[in-house]
PDBQT receptor file of N, H, CA, C and O in Angstrom, charges set to zero:
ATOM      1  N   UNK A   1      30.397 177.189-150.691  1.00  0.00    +0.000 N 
ATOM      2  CA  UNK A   1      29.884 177.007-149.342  1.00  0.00    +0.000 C 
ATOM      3  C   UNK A   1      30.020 178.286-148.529  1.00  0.00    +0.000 C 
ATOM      4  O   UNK A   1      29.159 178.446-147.664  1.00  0.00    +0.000 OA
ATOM      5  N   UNK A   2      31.277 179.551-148.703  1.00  0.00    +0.000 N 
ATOM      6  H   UNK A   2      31.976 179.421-149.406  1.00  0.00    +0.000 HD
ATOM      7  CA  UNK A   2      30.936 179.835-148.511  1.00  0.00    +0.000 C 
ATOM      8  C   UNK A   2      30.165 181.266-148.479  1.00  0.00    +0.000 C 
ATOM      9  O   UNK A   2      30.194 182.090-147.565  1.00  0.00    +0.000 OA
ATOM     10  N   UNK A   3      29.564 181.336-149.546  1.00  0.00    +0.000 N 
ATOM     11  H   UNK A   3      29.540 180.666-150.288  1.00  0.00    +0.000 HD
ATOM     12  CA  UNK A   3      28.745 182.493-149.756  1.00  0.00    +0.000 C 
ATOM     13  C   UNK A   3      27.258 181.880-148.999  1.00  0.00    +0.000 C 
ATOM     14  O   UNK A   3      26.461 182.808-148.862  1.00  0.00    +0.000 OA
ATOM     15  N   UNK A   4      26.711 180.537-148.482  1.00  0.00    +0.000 N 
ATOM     16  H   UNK A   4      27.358 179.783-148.593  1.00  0.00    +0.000 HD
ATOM     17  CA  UNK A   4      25.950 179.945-148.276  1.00  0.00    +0.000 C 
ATOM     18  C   UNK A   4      26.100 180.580-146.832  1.00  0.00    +0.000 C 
ATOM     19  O   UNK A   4      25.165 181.259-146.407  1.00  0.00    +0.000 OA
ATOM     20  N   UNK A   5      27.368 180.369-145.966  1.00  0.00    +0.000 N 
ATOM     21  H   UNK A   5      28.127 179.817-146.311  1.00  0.00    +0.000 HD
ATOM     22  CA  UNK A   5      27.262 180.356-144.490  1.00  0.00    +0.000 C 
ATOM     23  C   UNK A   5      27.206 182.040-144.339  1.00  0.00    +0.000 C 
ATOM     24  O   UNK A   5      26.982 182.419-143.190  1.00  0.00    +0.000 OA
ATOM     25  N   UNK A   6      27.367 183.014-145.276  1.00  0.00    +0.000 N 
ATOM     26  H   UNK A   6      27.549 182.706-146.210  1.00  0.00    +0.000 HD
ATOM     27  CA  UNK A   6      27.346 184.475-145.196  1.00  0.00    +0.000 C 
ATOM     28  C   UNK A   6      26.345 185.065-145.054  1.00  0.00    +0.000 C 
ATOM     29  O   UNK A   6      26.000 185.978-144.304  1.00  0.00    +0.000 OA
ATOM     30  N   UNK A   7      25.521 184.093-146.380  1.00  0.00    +0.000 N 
ATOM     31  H   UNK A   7      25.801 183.351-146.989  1.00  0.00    +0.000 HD
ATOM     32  CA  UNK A   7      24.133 184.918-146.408  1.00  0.00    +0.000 C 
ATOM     33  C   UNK A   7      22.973 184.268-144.774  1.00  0.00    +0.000 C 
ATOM     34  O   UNK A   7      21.895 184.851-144.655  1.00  0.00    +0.000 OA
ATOM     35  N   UNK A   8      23.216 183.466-144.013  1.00  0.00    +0.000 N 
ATOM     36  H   UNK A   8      24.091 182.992-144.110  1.00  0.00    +0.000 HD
ATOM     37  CA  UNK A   8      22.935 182.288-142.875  1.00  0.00    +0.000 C 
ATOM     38  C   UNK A   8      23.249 183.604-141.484  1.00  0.00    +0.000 C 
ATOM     39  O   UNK A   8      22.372 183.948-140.691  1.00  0.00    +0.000 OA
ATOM     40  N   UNK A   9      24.628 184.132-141.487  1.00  0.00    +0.000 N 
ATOM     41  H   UNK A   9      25.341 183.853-142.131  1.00  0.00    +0.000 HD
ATOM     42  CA  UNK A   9      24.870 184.996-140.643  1.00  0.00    +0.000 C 
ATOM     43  C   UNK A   9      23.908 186.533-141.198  1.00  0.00    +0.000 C 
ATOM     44  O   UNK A   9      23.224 187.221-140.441  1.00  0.00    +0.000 OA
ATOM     45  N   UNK A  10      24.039 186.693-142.180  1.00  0.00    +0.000 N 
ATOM     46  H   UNK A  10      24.594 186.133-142.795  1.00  0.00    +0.000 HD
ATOM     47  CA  UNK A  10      23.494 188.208-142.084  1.00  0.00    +0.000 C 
ATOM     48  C   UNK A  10      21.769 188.161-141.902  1.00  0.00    +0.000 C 
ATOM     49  O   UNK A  10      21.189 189.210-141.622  1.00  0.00    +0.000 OA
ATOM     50  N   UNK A  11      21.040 186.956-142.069  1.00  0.00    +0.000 N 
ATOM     51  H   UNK A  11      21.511 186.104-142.297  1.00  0.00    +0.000 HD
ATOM     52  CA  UNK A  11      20.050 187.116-141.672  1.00  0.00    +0.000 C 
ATOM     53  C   UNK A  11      19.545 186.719-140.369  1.00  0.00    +0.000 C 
ATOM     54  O   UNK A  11      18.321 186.750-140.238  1.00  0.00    +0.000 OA
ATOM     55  N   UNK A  12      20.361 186.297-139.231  1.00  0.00    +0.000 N 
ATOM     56  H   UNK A  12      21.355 186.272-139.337  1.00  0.00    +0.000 HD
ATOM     57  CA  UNK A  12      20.410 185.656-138.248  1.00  0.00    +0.000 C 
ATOM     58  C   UNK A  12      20.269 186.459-137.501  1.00  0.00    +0.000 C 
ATOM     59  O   UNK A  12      19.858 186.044-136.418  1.00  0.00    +0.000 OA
ATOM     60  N   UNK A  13      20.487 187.880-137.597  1.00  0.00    +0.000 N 
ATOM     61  H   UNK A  13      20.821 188.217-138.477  1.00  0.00    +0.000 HD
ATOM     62  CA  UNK A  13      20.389 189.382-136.178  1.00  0.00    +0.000 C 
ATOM     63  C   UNK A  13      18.824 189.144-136.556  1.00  0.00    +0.000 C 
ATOM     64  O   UNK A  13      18.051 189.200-135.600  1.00  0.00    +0.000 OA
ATOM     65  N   UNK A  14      18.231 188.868-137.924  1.00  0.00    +0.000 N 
ATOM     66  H   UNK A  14      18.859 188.822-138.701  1.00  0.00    +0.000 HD
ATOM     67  CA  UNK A  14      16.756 189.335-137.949  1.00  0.00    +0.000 C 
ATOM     68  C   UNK A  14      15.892 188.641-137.108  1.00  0.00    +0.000 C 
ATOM     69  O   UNK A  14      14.937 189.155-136.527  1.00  0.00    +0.000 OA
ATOM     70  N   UNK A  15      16.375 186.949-137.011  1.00  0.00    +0.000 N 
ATOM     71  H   UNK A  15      17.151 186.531-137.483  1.00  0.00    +0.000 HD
ATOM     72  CA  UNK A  15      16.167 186.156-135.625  1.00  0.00    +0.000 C 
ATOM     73  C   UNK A  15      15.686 186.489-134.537  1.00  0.00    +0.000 C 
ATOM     74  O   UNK A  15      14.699 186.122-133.900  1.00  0.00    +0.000 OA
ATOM     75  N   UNK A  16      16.820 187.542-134.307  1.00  0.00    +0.000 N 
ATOM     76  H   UNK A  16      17.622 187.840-134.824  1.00  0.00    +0.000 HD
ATOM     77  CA  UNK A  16      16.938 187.955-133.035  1.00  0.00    +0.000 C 
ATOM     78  C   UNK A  16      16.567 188.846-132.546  1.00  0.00    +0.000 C 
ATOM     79  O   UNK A  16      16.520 189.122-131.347  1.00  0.00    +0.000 OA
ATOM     80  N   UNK A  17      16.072 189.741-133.954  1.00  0.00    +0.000 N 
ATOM     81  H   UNK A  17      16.110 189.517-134.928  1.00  0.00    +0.000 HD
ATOM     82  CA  UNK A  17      15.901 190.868-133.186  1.00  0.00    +0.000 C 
ATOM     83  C   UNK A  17      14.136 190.794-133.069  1.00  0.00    +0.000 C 
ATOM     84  O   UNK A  17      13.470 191.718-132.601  1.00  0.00    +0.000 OA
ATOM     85  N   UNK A  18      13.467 189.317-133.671  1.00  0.00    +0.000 N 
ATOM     86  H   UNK A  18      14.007 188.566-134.051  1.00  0.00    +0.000 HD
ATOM     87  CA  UNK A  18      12.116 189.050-133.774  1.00  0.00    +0.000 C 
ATOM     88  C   UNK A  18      12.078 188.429-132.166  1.00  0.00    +0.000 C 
ATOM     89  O   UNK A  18      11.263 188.960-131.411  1.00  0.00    +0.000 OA
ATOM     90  N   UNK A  19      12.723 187.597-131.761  1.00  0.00    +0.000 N 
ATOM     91  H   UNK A  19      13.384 187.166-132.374  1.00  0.00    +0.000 HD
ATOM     92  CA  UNK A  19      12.830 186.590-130.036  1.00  0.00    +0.000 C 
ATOM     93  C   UNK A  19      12.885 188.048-129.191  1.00  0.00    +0.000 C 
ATOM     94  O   UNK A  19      11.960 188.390-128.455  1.00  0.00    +0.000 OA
ATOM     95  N   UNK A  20      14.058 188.834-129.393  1.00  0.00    +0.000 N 
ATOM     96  H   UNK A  20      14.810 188.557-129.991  1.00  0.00    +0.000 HD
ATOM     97  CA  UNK A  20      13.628 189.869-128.127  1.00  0.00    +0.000 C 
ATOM     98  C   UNK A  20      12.512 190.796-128.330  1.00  0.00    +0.000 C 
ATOM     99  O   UNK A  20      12.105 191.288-127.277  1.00  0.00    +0.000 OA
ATOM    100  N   UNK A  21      11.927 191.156-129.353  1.00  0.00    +0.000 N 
ATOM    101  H   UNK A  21      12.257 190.756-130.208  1.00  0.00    +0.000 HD
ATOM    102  CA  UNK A  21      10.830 191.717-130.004  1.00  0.00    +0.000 C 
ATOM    103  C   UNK A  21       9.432 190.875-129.422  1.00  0.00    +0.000 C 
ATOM    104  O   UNK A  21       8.434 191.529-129.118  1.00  0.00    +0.000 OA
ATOM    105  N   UNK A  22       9.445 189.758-129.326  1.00  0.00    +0.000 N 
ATOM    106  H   UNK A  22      10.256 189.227-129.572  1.00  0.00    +0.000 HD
ATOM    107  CA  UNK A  22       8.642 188.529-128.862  1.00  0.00    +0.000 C 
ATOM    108  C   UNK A  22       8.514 188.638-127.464  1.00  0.00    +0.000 C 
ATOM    109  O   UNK A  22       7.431 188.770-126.894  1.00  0.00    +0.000 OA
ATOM    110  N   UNK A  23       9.289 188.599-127.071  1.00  0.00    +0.000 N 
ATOM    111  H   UNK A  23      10.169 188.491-127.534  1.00  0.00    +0.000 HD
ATOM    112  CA  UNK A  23      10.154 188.510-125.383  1.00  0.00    +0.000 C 
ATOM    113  C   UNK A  23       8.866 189.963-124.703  1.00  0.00    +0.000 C 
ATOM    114  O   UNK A  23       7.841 189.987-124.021  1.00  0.00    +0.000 OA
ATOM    115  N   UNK A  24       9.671 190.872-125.354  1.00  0.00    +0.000 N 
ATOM    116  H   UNK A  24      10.504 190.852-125.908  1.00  0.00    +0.000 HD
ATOM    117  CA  UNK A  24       8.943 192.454-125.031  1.00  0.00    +0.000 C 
ATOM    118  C   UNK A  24       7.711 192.368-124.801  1.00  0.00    +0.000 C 
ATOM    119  O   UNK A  24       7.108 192.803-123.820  1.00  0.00    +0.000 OA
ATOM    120  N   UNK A  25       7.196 191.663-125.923  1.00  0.00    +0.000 N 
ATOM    121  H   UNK A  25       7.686 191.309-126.720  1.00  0.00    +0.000 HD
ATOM    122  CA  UNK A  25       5.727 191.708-126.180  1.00  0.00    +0.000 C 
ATOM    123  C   UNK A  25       4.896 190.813-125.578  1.00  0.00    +0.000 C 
ATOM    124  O   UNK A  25       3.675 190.893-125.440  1.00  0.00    +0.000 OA
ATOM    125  N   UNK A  26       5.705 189.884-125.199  1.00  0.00    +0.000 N 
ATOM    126  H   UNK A  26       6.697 189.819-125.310  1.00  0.00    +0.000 HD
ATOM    127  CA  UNK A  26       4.914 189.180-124.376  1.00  0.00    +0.000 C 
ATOM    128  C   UNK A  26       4.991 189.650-122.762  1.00  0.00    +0.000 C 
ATOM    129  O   UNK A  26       4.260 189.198-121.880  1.00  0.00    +0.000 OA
ATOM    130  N   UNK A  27       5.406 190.048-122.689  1.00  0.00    +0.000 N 
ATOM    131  H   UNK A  27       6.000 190.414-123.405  1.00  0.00    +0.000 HD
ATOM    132  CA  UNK A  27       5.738 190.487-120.788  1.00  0.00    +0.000 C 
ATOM    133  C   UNK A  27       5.249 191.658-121.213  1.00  0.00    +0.000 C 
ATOM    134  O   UNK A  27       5.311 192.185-120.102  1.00  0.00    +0.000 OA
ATOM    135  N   UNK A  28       4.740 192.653-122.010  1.00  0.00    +0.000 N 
ATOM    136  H   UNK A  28       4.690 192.225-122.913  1.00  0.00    +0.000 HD
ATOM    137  CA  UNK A  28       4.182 194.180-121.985  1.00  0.00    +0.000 C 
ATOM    138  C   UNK A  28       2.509 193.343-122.070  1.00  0.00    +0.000 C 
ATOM    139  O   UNK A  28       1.829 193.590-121.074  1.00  0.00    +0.000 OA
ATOM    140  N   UNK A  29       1.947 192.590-122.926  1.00  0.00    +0.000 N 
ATOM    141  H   UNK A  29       2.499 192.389-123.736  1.00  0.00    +0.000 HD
ATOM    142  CA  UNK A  29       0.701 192.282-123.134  1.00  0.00    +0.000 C 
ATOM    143  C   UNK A  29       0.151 191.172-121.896  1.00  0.00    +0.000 C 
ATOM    144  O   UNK A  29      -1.024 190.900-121.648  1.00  0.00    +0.000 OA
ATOM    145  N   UNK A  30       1.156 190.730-121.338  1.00  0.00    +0.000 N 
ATOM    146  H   UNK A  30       2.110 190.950-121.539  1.00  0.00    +0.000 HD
ATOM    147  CA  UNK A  30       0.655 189.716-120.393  1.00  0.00    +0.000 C 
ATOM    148  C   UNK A  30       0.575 190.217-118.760  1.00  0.00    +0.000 C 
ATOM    149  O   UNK A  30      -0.106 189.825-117.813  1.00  0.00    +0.000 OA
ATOM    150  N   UNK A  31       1.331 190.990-118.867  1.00  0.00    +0.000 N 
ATOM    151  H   UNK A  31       1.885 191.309-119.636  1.00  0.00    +0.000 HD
ATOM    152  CA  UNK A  31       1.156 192.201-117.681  1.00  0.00    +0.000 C 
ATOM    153  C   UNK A  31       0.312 193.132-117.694  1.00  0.00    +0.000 C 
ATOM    154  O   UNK A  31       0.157 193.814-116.681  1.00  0.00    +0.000 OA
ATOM    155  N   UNK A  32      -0.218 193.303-118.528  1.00  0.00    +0.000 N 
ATOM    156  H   UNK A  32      -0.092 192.749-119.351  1.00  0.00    +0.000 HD
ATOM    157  CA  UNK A  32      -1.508 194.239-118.856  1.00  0.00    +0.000 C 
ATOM    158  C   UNK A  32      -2.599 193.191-118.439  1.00  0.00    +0.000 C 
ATOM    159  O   UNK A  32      -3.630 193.676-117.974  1.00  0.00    +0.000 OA
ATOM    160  N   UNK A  33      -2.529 191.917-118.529  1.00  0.00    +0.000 N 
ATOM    161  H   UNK A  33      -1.691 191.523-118.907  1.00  0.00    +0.000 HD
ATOM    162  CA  UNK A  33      -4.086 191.055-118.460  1.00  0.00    +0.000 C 
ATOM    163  C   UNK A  33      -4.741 191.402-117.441  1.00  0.00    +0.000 C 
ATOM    164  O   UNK A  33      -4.351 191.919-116.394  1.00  0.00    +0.000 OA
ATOM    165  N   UNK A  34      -5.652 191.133-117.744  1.00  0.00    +0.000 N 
ATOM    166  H   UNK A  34      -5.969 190.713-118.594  1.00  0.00    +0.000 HD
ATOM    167  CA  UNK A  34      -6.867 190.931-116.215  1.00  0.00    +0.000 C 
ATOM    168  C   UNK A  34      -7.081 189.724-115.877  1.00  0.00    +0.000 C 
ATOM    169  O   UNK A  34      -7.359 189.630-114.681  1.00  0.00    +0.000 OA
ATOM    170  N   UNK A  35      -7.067 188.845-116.387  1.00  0.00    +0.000 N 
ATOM    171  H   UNK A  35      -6.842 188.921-117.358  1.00  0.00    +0.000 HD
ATOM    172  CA  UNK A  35      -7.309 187.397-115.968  1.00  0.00    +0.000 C 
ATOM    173  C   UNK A  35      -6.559 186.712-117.026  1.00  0.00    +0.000 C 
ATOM    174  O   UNK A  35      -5.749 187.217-117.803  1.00  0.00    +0.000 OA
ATOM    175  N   UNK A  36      -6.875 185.701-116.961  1.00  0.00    +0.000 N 
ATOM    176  H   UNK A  36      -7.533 185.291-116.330  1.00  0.00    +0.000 HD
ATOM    177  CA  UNK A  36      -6.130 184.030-117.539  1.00  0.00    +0.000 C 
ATOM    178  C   UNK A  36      -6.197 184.129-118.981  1.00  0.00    +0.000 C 
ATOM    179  O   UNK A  36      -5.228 184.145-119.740  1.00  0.00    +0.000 OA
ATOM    180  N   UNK A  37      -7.719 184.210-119.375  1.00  0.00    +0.000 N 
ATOM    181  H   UNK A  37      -8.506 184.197-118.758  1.00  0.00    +0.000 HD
ATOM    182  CA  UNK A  37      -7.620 184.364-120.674  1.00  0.00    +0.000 C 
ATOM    183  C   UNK A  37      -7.333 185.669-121.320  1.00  0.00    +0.000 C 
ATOM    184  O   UNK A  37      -7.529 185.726-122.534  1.00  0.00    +0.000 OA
ATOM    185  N   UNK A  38      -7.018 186.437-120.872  1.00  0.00    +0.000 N 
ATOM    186  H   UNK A  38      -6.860 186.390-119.886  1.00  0.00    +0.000 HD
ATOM    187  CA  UNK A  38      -6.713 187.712-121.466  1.00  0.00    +0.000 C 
ATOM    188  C   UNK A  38      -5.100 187.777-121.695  1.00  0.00    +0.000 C 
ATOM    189  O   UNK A  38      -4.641 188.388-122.660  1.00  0.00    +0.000 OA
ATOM    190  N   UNK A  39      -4.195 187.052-120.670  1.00  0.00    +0.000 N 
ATOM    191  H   UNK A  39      -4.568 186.555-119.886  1.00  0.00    +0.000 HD
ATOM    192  CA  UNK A  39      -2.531 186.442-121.059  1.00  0.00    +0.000 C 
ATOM    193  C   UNK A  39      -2.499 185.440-121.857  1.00  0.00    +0.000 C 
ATOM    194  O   UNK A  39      -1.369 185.080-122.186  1.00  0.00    +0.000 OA
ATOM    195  N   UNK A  40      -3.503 184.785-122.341  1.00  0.00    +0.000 N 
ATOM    196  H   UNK A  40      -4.421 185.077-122.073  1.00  0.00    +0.000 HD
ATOM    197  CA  UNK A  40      -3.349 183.908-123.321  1.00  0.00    +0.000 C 
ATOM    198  C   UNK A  40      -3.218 185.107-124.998  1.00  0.00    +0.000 C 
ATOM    199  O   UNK A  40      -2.334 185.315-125.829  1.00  0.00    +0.000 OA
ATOM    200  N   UNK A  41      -4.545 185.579-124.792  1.00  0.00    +0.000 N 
ATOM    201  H   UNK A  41      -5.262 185.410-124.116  1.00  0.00    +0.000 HD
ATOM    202  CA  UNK A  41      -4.235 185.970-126.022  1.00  0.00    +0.000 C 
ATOM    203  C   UNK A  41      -3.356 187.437-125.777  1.00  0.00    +0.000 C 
ATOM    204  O   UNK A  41      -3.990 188.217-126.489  1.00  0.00    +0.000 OA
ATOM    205  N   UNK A  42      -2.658 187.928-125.386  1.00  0.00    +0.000 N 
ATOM    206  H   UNK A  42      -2.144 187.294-124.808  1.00  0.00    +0.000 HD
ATOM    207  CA  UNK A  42      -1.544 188.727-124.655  1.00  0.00    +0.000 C 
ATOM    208  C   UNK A  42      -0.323 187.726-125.954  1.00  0.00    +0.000 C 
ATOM    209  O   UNK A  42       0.147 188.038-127.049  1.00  0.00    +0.000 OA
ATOM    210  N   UNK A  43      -0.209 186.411-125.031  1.00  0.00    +0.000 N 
ATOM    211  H   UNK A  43      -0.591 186.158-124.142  1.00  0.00    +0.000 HD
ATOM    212  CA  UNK A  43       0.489 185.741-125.783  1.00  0.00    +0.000 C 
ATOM    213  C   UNK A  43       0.751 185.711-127.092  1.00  0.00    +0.000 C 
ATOM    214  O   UNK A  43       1.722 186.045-127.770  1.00  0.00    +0.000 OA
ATOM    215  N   UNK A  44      -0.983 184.945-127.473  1.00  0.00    +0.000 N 
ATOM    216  H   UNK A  44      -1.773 184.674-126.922  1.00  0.00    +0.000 HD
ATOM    217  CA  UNK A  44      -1.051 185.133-129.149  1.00  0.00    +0.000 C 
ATOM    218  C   UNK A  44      -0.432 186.527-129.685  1.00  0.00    +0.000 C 
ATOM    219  O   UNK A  44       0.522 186.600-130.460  1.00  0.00    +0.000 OA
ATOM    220  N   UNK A  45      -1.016 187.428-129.235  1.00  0.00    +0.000 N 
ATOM    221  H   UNK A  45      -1.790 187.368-128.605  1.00  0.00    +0.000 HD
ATOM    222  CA  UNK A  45      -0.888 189.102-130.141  1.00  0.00    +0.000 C 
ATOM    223  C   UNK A  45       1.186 188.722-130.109  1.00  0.00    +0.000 C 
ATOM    224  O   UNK A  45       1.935 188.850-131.078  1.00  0.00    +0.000 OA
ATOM    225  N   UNK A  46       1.573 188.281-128.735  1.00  0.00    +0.000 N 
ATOM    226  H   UNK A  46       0.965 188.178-127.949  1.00  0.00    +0.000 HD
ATOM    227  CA  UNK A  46       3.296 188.499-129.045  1.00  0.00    +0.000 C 
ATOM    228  C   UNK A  46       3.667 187.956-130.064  1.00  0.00    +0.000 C 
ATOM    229  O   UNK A  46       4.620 188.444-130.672  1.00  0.00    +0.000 OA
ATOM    230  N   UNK A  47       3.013 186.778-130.547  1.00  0.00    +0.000 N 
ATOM    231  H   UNK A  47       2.239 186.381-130.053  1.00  0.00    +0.000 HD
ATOM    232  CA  UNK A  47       3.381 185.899-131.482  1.00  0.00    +0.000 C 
ATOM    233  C   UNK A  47       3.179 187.181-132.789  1.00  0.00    +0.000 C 
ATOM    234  O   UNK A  47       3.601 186.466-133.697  1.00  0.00    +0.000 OA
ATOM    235  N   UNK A  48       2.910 188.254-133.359  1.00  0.00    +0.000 N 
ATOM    236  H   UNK A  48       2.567 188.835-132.621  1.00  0.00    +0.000 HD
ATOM    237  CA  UNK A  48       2.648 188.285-134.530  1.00  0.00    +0.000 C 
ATOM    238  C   UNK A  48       2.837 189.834-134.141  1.00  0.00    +0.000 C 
ATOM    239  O   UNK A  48       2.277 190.686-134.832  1.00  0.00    +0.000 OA
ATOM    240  N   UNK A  49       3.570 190.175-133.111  1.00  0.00    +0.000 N 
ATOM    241  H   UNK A  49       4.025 189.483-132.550  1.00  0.00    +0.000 HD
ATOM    242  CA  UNK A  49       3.649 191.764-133.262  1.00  0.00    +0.000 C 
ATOM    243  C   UNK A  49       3.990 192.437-133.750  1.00  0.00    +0.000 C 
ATOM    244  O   UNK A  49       3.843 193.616-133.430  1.00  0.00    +0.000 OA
ATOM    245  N   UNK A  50       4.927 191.866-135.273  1.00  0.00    +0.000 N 
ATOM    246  H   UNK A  50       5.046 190.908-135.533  1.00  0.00    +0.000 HD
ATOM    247  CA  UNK A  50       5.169 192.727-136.383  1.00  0.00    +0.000 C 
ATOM    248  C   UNK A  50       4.218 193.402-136.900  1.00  0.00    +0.000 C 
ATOM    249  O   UNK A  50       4.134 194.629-136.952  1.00  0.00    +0.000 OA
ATOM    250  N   UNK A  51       3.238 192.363-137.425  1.00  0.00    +0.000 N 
ATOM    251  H   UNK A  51       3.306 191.366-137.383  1.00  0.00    +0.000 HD
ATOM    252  CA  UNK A  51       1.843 192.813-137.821  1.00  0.00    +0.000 C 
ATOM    253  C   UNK A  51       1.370 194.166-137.213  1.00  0.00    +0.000 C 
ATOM    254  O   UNK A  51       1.310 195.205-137.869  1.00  0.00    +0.000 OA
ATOM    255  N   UNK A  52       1.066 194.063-135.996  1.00  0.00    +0.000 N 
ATOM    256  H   UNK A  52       1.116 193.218-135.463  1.00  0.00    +0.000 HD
ATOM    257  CA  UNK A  52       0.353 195.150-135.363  1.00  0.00    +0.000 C 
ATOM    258  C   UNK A  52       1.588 196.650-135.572  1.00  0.00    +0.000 C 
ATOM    259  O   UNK A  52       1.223 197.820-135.455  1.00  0.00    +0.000 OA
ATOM    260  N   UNK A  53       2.781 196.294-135.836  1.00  0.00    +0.000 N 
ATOM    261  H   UNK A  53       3.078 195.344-135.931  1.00  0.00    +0.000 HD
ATOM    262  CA  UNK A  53       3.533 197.111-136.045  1.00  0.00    +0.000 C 
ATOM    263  C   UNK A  53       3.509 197.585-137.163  1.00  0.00    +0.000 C 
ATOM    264  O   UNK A  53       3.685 198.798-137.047  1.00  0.00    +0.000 OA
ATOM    265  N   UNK A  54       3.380 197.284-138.268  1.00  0.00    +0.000 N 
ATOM    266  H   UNK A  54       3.238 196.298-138.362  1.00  0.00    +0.000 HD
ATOM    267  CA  UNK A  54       3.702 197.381-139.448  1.00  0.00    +0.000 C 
ATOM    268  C   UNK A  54       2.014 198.707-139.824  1.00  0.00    +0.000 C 
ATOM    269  O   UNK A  54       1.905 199.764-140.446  1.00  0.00    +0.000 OA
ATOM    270  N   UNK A  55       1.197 197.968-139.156  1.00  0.00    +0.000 N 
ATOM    271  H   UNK A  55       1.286 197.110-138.651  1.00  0.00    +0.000 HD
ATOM    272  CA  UNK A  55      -0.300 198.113-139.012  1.00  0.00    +0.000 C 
ATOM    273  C   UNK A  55      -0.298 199.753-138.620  1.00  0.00    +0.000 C 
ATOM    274  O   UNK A  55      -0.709 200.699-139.292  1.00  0.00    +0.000 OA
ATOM    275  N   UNK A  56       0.456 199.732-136.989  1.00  0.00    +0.000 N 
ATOM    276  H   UNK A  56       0.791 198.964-136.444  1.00  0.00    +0.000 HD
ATOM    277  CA  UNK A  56       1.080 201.240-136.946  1.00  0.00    +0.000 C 
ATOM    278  C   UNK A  56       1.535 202.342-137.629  1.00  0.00    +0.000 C 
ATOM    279  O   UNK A  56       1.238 203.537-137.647  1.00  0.00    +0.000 OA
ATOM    280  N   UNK A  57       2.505 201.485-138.309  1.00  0.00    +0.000 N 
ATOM    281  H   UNK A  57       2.746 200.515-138.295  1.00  0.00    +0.000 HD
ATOM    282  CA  UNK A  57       2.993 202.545-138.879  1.00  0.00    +0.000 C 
ATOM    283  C   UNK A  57       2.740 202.937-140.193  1.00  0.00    +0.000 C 
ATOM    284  O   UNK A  57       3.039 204.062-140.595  1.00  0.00    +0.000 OA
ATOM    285  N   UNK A  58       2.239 202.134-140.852  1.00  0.00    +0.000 N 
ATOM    286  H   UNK A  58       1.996 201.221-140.526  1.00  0.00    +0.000 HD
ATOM    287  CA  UNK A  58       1.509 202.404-142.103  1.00  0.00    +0.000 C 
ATOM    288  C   UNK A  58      -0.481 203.573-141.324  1.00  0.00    +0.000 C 
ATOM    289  O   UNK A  58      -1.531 203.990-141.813  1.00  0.00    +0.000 OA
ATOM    290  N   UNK A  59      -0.129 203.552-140.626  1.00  0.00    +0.000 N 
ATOM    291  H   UNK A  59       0.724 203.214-140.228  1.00  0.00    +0.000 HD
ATOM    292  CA  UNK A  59      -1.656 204.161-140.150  1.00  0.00    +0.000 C 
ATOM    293  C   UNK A  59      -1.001 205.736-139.705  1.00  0.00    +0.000 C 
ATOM    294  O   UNK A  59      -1.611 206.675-140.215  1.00  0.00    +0.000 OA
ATOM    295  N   UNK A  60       0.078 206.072-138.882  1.00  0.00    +0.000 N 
ATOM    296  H   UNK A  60       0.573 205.308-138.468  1.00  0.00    +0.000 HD
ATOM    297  CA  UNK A  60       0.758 207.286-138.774  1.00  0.00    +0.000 C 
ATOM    298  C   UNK A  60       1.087 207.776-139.679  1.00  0.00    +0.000 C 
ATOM    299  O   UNK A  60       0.887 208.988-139.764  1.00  0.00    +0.000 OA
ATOM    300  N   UNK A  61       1.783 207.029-140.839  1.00  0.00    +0.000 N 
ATOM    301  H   UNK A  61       1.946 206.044-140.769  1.00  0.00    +0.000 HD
ATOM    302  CA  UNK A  61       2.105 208.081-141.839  1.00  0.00    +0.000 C 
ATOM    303  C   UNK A  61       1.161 208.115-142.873  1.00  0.00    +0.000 C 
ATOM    304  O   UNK A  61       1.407 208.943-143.751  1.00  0.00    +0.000 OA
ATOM    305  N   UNK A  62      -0.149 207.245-143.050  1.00  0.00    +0.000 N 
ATOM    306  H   UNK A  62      -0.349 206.573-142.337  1.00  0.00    +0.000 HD
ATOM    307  CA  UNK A  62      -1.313 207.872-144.034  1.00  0.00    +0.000 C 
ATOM    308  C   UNK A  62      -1.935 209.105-143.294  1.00  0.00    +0.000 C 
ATOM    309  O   UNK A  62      -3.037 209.528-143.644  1.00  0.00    +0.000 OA
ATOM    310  N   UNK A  63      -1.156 209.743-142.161  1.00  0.00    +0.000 N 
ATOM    311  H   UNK A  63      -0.261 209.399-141.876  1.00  0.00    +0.000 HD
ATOM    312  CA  UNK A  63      -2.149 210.899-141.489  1.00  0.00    +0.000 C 
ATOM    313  C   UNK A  63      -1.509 212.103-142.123  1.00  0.00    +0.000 C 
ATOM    314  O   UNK A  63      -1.948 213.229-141.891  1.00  0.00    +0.000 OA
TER     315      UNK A  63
C-alpha cells in the first residue's frame, strides 16, 4: 500500500501545476475577449493549453 500512496503523491504537483496553468490561461485569454463569445472560447483554448504549448515549442526549436 505503500508504494501505491507514493506513486499518488509524486504525480499530484502535475495536478497542480495543470489547475494553476488553467487558472493563467483562462484570465490571460478571457481578458483579451472582445465580446461573450470570444471568453467562451478563451475558456475552451484554457482547457487544453498544453497543447498549444507543446505546439510552441516543438515549432521554436524546428527553427
Amino acid at each position: 500500500m505503500e508504494n501505491k500512496n507514493h506513486s499518488a503523491q509524486k504525480y499530484a504537483s502535475n495536478g497542480a501545476v495543470y489547475g494553476l496553468g488553467f487558472i493563467g490561461a483562462a484570465i490571460y485569454y478571457i481578458s483579451a475577449a472582445a465580446d461573450f463569445w470570444a471568453g467562451v472560447l478563451g475558456f475552451l483554448k484554457a482547457l487544453v493549453w498544453p497543447a498549444f504549448l507543446v505546439y510552441e515549442a516543438l515549432r521554436f526549436l524546428n527553427k
